[in-house]
C-alpha positions as CSV (number, residue, x, y, z in Angstrom):
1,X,-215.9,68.8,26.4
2,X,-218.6,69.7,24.3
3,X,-218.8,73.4,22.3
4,X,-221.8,75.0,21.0
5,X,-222.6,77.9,19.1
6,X,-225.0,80.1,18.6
7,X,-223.5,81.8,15.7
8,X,-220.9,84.1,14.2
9,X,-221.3,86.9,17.0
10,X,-219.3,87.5,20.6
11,X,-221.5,88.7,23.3
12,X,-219.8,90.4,26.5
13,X,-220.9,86.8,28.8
14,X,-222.3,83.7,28.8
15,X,-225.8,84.1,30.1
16,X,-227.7,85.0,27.1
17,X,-226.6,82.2,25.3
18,X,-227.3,80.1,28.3
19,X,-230.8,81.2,28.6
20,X,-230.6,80.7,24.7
21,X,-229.8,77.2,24.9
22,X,-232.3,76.3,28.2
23,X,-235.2,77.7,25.9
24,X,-234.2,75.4,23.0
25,X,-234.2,72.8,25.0
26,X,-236.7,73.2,27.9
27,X,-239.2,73.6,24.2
28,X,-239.2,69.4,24.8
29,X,-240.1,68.5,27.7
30,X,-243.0,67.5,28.7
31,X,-245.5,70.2,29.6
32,X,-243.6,73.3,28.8
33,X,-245.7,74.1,25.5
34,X,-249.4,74.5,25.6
35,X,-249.5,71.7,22.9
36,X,-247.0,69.0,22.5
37,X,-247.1,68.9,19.0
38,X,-246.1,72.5,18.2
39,X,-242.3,71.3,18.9
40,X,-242.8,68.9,16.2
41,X,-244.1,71.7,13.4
42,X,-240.9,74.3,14.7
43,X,-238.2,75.4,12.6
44,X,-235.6,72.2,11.6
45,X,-238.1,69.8,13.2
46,X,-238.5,68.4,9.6
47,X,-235.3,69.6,8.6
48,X,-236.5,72.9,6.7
49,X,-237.5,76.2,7.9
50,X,-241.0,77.0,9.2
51,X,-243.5,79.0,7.3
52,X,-244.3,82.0,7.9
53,X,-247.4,82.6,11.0
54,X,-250.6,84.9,10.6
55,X,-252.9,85.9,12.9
56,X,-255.9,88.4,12.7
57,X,-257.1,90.8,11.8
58,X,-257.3,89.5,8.1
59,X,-256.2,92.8,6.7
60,X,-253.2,95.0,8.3
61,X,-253.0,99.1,8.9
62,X,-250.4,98.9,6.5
63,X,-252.9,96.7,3.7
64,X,-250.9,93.7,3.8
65,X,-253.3,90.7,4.0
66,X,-252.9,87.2,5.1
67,X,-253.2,84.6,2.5
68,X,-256.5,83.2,0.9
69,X,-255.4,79.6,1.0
70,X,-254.9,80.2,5.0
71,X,-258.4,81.8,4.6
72,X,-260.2,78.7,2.8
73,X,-260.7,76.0,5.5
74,X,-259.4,73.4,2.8
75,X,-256.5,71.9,5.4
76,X,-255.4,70.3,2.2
77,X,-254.5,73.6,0.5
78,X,-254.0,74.8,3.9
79,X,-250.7,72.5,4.3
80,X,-249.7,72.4,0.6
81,X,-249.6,76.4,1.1
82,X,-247.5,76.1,4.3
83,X,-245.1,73.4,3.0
84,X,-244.3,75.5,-0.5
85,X,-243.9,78.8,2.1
86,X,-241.4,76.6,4.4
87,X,-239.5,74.9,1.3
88,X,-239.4,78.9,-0.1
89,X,-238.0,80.2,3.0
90,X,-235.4,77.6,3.4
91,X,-234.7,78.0,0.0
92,X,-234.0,81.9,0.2
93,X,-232.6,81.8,3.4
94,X,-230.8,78.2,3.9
95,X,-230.3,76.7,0.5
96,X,-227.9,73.6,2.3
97,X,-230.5,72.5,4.7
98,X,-232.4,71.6,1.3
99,X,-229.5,69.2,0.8
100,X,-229.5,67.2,3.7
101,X,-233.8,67.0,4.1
102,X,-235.6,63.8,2.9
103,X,-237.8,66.0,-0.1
104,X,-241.6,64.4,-1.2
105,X,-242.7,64.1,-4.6
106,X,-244.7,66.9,-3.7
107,X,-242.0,69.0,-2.3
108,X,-240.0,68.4,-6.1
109,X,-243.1,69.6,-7.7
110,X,-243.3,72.6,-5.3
111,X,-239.6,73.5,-5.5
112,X,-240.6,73.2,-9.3
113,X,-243.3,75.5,-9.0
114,X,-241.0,78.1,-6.7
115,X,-238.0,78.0,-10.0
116,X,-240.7,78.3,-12.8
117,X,-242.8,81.5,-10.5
118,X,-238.9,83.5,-10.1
């Protein structure tokens, strides 16, 4: 028998976490996503948490504004930005997943950076 959870909660049936559990999974099979490849860049894919998305307009109501590097068209800052986001939000939010996920040289140097900025 297997047993899965969803998480420290009880809901009142099974169907939400049903539904829960066909979205997770139905996410890789072919033809389901737009792009195939947007599985592969999801939360955990890579063993850490996903970076944070933006989307127009540049500037909110409430003035928050996305991030020059997103704004530069250098894909090499681009990604270095989105991998020190990632490593920061695993970091803050699940510190163990750091533990068990292959790190770069690059990712030491941007944990590094992450411990030197707080």
């Amino acid at each position: 028998v297997l047993e899965v959870s969803l998480g420290d909660f009880v809901l009142t049936g099974g169907e939400l976490p049903t539904q829960v559990m066909l979205d997770a999974i139905s996410r890789w099979l072919p033809g389901t996503l737009g792009n195939a490849a947007s599985a592969e860049a999801d939360s955990f894919a890579q063993g850490l948490l996903d970076a944070p998305a933006y989307t127009r307009p540049e500037r909110l109501a409430d003035e928050r504004r996305v991030p020059e590097a997103l704004l530069s068209g250098d894909h090499q800052r681009i990604a270095r930005f989105r991998r020190k986001q990632a490593l920061s939000r695993t970091l803050q939010r699940r510190p163990e997943l750091l533990l068990k996920t292959p790190l770069t040289e690059l990712d030491r140097a941007l944990l590094a950076e992450l411990f030197a900025e707080s």
